[in-house]
RODRENKE-997162 format. One record per residue (C-alpha): residue in three letters; x, y, z. Coordinates in nm, 3 decimals. Example, Ala and Ser with C-alpha at 12.3 -4.5 7.8 and 13.67 -1.06 7.14 Angstrom:
+-----+---------+---------+---------+
|   r |    east |   north |      up |
+-----+---------+---------+---------+
| Ala |   1.230 |  -0.450 |   0.780 |
| Ser |   1.367 |  -0.106 |   0.714 |
+-----+---------+---------+---------+
END
This chain:
+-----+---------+---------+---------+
|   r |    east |   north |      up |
+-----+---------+---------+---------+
| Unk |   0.854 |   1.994 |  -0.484 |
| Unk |   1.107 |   1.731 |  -0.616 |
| Unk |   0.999 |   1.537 |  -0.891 |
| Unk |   1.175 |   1.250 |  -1.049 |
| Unk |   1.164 |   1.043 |  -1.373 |
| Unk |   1.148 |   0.655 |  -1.227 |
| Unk |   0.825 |   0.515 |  -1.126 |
| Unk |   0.818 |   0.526 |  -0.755 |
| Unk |   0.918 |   0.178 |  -0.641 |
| Unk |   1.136 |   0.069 |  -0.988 |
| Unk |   1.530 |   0.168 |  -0.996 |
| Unk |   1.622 |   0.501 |  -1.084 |
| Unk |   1.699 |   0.485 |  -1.494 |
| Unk |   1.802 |   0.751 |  -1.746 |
| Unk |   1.600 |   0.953 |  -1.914 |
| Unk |   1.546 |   0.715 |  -2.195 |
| Unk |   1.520 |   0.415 |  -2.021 |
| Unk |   1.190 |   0.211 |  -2.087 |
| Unk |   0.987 |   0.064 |  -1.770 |
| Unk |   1.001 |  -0.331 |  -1.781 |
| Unk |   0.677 |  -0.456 |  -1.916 |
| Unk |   0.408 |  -0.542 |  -1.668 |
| Unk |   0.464 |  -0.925 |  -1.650 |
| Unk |   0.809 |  -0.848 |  -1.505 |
| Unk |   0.687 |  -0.586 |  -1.245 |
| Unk |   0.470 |  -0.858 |  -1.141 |
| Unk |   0.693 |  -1.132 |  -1.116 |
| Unk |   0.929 |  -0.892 |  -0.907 |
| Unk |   0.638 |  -0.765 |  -0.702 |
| Unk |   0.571 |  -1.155 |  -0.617 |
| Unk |   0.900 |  -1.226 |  -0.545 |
| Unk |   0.947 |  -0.966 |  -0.294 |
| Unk |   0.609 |  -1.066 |  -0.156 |
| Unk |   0.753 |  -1.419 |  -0.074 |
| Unk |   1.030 |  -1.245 |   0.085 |
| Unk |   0.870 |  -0.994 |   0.272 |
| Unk |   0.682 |  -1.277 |   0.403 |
| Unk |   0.945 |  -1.523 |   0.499 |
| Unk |   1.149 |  -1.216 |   0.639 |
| Unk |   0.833 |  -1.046 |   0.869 |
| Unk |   0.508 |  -1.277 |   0.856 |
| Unk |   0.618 |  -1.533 |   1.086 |
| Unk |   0.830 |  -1.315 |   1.357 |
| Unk |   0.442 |  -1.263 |   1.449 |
| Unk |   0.396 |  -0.943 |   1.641 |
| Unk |   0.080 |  -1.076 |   1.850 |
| Unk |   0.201 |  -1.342 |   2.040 |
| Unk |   0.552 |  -1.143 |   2.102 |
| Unk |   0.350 |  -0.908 |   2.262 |
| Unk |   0.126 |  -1.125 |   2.453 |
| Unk |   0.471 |  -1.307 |   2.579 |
| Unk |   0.555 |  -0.920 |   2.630 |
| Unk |   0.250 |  -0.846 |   2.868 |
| Unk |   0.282 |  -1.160 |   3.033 |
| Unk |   0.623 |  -1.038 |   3.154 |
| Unk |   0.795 |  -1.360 |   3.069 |
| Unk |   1.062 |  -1.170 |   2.843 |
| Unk |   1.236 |  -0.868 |   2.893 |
| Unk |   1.208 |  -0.701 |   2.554 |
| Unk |   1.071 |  -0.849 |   2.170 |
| Unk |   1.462 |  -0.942 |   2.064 |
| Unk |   1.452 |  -1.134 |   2.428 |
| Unk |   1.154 |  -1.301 |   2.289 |
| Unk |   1.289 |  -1.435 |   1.991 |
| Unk |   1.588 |  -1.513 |   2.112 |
| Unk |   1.368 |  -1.745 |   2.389 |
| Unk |   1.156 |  -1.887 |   2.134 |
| Unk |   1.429 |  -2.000 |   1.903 |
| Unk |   1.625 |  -2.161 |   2.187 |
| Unk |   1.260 |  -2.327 |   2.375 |
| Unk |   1.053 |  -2.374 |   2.026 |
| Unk |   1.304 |  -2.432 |   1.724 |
| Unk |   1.411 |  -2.189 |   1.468 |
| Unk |   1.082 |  -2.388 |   1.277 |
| Unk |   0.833 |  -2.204 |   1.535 |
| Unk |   0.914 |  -1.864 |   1.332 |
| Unk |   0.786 |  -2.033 |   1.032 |
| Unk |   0.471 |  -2.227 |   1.130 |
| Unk |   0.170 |  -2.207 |   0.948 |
| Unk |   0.367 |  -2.001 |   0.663 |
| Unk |   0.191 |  -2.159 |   0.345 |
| Unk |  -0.148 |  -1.984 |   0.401 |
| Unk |   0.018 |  -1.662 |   0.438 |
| Unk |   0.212 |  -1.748 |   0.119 |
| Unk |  -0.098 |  -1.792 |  -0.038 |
| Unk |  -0.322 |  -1.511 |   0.090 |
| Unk |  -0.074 |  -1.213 |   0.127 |
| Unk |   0.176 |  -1.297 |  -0.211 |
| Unk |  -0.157 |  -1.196 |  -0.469 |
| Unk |  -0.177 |  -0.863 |  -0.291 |
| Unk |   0.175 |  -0.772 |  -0.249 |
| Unk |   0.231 |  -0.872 |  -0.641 |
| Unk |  -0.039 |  -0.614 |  -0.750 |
| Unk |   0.051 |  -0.336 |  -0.523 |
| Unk |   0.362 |  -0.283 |  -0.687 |
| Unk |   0.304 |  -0.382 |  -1.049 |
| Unk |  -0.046 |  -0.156 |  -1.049 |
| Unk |   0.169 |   0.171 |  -0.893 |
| Unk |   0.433 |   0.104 |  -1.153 |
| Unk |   0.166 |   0.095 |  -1.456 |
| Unk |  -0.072 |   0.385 |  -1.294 |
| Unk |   0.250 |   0.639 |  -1.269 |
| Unk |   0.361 |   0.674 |  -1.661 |
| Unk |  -0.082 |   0.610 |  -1.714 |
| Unk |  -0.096 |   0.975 |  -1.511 |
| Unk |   0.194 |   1.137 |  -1.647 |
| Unk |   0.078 |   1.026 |  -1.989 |
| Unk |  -0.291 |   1.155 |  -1.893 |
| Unk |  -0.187 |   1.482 |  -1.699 |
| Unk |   0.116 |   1.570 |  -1.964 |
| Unk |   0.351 |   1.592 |  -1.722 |
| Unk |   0.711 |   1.501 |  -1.814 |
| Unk |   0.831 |   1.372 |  -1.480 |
| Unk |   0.629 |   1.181 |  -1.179 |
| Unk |   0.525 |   1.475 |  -0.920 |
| Unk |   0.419 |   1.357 |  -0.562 |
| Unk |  -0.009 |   1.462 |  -0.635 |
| Unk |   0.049 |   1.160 |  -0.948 |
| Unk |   0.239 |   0.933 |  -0.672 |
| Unk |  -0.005 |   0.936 |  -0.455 |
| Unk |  -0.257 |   0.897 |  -0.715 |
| Unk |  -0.097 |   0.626 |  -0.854 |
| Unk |  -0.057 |   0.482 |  -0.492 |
| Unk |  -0.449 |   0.515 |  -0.437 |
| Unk |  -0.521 |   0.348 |  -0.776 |
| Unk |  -0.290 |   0.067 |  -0.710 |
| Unk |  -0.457 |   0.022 |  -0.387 |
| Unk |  -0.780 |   0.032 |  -0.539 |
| Unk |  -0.685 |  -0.246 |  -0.766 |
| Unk |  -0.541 |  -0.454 |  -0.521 |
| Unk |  -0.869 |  -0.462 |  -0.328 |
| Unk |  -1.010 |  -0.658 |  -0.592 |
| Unk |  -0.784 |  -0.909 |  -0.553 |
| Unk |  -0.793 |  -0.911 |  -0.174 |
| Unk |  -1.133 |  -0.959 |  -0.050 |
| Unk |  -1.191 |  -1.320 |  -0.131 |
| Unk |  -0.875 |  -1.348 |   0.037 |
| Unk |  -0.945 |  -1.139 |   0.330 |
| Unk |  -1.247 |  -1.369 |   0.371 |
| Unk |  -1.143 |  -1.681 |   0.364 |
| Unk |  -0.888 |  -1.590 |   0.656 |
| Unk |  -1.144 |  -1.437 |   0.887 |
| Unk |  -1.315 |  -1.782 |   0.806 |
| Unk |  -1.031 |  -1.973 |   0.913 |
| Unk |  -0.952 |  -1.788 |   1.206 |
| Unk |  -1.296 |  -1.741 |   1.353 |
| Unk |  -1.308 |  -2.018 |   1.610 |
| Unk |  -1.701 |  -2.040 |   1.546 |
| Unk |  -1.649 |  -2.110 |   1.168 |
| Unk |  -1.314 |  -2.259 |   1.164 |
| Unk |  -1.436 |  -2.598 |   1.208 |
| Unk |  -1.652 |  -2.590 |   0.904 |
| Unk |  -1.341 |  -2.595 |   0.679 |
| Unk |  -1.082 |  -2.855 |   0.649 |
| Unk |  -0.840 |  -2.592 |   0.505 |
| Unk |  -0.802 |  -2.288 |   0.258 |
| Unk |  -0.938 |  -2.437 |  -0.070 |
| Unk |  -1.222 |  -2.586 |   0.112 |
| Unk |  -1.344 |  -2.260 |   0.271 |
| Unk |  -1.322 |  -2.096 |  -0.067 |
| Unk |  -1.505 |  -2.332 |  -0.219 |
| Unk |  -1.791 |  -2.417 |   0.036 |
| Unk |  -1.807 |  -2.020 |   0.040 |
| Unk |  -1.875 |  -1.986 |  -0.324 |
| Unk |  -2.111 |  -2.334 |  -0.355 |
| Unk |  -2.317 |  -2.206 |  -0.039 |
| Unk |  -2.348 |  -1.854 |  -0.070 |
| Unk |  -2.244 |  -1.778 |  -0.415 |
| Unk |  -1.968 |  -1.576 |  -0.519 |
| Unk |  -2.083 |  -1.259 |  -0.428 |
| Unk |  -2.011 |  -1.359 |  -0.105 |
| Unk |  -1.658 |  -1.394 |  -0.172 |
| Unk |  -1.705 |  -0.985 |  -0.190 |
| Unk |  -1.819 |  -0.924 |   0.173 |
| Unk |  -1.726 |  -0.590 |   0.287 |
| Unk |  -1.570 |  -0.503 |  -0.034 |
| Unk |  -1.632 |  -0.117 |   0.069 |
| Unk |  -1.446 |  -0.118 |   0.419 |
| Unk |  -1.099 |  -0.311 |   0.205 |
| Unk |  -1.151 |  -0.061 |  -0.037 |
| Unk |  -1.100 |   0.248 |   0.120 |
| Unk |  -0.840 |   0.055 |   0.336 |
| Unk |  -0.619 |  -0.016 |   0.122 |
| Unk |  -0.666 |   0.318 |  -0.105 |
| Unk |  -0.554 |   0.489 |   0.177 |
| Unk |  -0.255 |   0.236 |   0.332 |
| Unk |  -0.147 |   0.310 |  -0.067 |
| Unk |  -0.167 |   0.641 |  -0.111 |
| Unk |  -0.001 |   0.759 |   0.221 |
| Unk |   0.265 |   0.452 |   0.099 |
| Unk |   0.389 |   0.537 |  -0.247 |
| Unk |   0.335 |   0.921 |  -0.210 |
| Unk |   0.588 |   0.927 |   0.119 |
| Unk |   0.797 |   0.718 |  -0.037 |
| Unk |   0.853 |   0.949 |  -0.343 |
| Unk |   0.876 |   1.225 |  -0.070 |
| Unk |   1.126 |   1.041 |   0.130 |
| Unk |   1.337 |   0.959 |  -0.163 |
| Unk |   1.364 |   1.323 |  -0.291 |
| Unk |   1.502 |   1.391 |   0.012 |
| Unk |   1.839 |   1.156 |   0.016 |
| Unk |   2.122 |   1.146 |  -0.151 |
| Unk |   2.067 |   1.052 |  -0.549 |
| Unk |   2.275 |   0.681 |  -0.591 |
| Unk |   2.357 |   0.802 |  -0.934 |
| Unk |   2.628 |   1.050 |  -0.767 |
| Unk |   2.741 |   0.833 |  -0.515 |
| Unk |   3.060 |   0.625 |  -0.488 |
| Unk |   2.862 |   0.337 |  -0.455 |
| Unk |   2.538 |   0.370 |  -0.621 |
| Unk |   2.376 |   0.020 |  -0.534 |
| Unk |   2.455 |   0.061 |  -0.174 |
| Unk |   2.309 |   0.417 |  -0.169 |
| Unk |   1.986 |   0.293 |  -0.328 |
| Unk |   1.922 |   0.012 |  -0.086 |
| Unk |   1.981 |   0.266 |   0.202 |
| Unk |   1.754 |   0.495 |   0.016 |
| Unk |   1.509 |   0.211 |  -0.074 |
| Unk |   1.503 |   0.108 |   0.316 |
| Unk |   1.484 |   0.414 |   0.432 |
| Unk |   1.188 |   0.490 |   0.220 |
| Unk |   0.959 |   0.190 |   0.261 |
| Unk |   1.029 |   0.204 |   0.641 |
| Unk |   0.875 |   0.569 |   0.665 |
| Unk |   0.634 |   0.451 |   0.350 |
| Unk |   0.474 |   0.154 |   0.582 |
| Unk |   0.454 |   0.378 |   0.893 |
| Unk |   0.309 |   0.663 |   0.744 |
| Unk |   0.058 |   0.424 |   0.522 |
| Unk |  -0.015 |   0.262 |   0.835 |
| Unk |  -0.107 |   0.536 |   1.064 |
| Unk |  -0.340 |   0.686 |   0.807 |
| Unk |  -0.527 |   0.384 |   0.766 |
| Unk |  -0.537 |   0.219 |   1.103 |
| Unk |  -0.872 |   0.380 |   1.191 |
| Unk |  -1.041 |   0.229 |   0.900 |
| Unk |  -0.914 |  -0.140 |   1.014 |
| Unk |  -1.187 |  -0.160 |   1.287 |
| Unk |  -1.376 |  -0.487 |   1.237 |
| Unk |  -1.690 |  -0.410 |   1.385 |
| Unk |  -1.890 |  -0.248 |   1.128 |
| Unk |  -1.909 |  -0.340 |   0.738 |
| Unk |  -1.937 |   0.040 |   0.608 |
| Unk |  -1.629 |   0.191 |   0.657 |
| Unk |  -1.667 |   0.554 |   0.674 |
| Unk |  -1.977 |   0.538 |   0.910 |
| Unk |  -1.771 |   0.308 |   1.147 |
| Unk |  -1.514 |   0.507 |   1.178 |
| Unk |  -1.744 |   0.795 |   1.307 |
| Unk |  -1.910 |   0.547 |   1.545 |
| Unk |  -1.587 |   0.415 |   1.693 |
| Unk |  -1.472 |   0.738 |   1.739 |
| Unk |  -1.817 |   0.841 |   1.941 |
| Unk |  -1.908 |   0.573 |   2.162 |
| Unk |  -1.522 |   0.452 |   2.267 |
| Unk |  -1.308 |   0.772 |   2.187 |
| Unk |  -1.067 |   0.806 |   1.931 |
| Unk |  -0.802 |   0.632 |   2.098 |
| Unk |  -0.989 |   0.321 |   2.023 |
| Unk |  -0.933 |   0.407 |   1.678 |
| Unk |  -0.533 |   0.299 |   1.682 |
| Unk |  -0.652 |  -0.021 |   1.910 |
| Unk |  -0.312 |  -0.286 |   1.820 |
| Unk |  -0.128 |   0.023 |   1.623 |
| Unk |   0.194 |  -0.053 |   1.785 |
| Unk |   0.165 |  -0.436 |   1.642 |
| Unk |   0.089 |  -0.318 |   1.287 |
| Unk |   0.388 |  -0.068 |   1.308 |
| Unk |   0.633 |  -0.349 |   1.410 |
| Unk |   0.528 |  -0.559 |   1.132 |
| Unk |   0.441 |  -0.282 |   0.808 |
| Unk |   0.701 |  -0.025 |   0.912 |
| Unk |   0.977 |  -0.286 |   0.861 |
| Unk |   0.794 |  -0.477 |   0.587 |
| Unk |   0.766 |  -0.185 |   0.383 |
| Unk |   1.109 |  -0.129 |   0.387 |
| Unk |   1.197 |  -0.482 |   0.320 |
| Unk |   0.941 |  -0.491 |   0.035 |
| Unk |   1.041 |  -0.201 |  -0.168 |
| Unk |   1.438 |  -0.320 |  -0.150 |
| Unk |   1.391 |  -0.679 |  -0.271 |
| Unk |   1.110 |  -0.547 |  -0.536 |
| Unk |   1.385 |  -0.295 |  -0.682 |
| Unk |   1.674 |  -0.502 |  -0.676 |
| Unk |   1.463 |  -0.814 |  -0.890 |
| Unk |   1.383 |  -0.574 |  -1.101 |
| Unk |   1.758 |  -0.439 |  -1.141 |
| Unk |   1.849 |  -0.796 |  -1.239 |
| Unk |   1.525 |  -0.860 |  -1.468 |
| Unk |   1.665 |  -0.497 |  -1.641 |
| Unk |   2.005 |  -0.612 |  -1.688 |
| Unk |   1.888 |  -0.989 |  -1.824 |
| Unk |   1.569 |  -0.820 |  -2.057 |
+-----+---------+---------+---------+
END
């Protein structure tokens, strides 16, 4: 098994190179967050493949390429500041938590170099973490896109407060179990392939063009990190029922297991890519935050 000395999503240093403290990891985790965002969010998978079904566009770069030219470059980014708001917290702690929980384990376990078990332990971890942060979140948005609540709210802030003043802030914690084990998983299966993936390709440090070489690498990585994460944990994204472990059994039963990966070719579309696109942009800030610290 390969093992390396980095954290998983940080630039490969030497030996006795220091990680970045956390508030950096954060900032760069944020940063690539607003990217990923601006990059993915908006080139919104469900209504390219409702245009898709409809059979009013031969294939999804047909469909862009239509909605630009009828709807204005602008369409792509309606709507973008709630996702700014809602999805930026979680991608800033994904990264930042993996990057603390990897030297944490190695630290704990006595092991001199990150091994794939502590990347995917660190993943899970991270993922744990970053469920704390994303309930409330994941909340308010189901409030603001149920059509029978949606009305009630005048926008974001107002939901979370109303929320909090009428049914306390427990409530902000609905389904806290069914995110959890979520986003453990999407995590896990995440950081752990991409520590896989990466021992697999060619090291940038022997390369004739070492940044190059770790963007492909970093690319390649997230790309296979978001697919993988998201096939593992796409049966634990049902809706329906609050408890995630028993819904997944009773999915499975009454409608088969197919039902299971309902809308898995939208999520891979979106996560596959944004994975990629994530861990590039959140080791290249932190390249420039190591060469200005």
């Amino acid at each position: 098994m390969a093992t390396q000395t980095a954290n998983v999503p940080a630039i490969e240093k030497s030996k006795n190179a220091k990680p970045l403290p956390f508030r950096y990891q954060f900032a760069a985790s944020a940063f690539a967050g607003i990217f990923e965002i601006l990059v993915m969010c908006e080139f919104n998978t469900k209504p390219i493949l409702m245009r898709l079904i409809a059979k009013n566009v031969e294939s999804v770069l047909d469909c862009f390429r239509k909605m630009i030219r009828n709807e204005g470059v602008l369409r792509l980014y309606r709507g973008i500041t709630a996702p700014i708001l809602m999805e930026v917290p979680k991608r800033a702690i994904k990264f930042s938590a993996n990057d603390s929980f990897a030297p944490l384990y190695q630290n704990l376990f006595s092991a001199p170099t990150l091994t794939q078990p502590l990347a995917i332990l660190a993943g899970a971890s991270a993922g744990a973490t970053e469920s704390l942060v994303v309930v409330p979140f994941e909340l308010v948005k189901i409030r603001l896109q149920d059509k029978t609540s949606t009305s009630s709210y005048t926008g974001l802030v107002d939901c979370l407060v109303k929320v909090i003043h009428q049914e306390g802030p427990s409530a902000l914690y609905n389904g806290f179990e069914a995110t959890l084990w979520r986003h453990i998983v999407w995590n896990a299966g995440y950081f752990g392939c991409i520590f896989q993936v990466r021992s697999k390709l060619p090291n940038p440090s022997t390369s004739l063009n070492p940044r190059k070489q770790k963007t492909v690498n970093d690319l390649s990585a997230g790309f296979v990190g978001g697919v993988v994460g998201t096939t593992l944990n796409t049966p634990l994204d049902v809706q329906k029922y609050a408890s995630a472990f028993p819904k997944f059994v009773v999915v499975a039963r009454e409608e088969g297991f197919r039902a299971l990966y309902k809308g898995y070719l939208a999520k891979i579309l979106r996560f596959g890519p944004g994975g990629g696109v994530l861990l590039v942009v959140y080791s290249a800030v932190l390249y420039v935050f190591g060469k200005a610290a």
